[in-house]
C-alpha positions as CSV (number, residue, x, y, z in Angstrom):
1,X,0.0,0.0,0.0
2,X,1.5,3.5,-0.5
3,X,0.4,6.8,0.9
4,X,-1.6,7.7,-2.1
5,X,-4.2,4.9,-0.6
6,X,-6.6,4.3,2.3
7,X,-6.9,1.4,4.4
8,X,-10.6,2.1,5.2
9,X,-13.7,3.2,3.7
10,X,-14.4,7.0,4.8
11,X,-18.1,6.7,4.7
12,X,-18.8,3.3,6.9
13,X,-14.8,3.4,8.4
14,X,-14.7,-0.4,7.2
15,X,-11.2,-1.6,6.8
16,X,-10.1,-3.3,3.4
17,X,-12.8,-2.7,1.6
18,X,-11.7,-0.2,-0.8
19,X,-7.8,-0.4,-0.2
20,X,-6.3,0.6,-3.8
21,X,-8.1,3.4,-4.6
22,X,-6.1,6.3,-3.9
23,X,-7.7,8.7,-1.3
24,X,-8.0,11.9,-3.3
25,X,-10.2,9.9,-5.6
26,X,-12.8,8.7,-2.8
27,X,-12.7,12.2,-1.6
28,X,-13.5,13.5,-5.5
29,X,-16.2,11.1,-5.2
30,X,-17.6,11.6,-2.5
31,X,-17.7,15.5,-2.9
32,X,-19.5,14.7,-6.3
33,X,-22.2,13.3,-4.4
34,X,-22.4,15.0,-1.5
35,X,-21.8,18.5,-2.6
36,X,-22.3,18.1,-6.7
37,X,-18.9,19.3,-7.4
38,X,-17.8,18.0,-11.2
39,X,-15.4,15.0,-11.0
40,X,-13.2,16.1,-14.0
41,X,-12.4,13.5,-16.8
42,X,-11.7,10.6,-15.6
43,X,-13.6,10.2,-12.8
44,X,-16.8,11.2,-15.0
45,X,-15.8,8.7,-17.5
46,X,-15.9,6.1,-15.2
47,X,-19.3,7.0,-13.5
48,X,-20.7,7.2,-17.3
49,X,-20.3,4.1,-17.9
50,X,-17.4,4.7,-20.4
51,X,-14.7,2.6,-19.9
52,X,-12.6,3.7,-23.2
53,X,-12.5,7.1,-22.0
54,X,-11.6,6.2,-18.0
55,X,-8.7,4.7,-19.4
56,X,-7.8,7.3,-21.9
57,X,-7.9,9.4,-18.9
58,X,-6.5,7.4,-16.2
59,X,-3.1,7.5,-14.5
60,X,-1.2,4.4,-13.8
61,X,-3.0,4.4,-10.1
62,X,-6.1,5.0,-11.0
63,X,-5.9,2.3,-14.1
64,X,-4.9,-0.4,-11.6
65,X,-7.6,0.6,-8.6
66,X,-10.7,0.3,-11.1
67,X,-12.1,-2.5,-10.0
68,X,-12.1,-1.2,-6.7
69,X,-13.1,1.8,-7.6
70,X,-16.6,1.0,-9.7
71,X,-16.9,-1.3,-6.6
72,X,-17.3,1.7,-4.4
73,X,-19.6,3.5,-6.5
74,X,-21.6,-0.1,-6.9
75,X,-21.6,-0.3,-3.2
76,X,-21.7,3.1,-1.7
77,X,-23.1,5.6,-3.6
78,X,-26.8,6.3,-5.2
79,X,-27.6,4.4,-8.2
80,X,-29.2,7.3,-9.2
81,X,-25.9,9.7,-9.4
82,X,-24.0,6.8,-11.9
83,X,-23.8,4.3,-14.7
84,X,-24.4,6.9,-17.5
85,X,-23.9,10.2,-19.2
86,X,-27.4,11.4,-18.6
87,X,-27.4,10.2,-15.0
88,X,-24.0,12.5,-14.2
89,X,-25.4,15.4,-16.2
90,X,-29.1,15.0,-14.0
91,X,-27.1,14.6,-11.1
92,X,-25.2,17.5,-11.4
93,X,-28.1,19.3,-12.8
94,X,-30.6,18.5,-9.8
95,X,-30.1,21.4,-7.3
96,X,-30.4,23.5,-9.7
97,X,-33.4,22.0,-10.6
98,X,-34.3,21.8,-6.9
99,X,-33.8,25.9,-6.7
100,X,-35.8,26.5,-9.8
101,X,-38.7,24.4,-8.6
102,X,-38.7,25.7,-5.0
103,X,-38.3,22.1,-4.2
């Protein structure tokens, strides 16, 4: 493990789980959900659903910490803000939705 890594999932604190992806990329994550801050390239790629472009983006950590990676979004973030272009872009979109509506 190197110090680009965590040894515990920040959300449930569960150790293991999520061990090669590097910690700034959790925390891009999780600020995309929580706070609906853009993820940048490859981080949208990934939770598009386009695997051509995460790689074309990806450095040589995040390349190898994939699988862990799209494990984490499977397992710890709404279905609802991944798995496609149109689900990023609503996600994204949705307080400003929200504000609009009043809602």
């Amino acid at each position: 493990m190197t110090d680009t890594t965590i040894s515990s999932d920040p959300r449930t604190g569960e150790y293991g789980t999520y061990w090669e992806v590097p910690k700034y990329i959790l925390d891009i994550i999780n600020r995309y959900v929580d706070d609906d801050v853009s993820p940048g390239g490859f981080l949208t790629a990934v939770l598009s659903n386009d695997l051509v472009g995460a790689f074309a983006w990806a450095d040589s950590d995040c390349k190898s910490a994939l699988p862990d990676i799209v494990r984490y979004l499977n397992n710890e973030i709404p279905a609802v803000s991944w798995g496609s272009k149109d689900k990023v872009e609503a996600w994204l979109n949705r307080k400003c939705v929200d504000s609009a509506t009043g809602g």
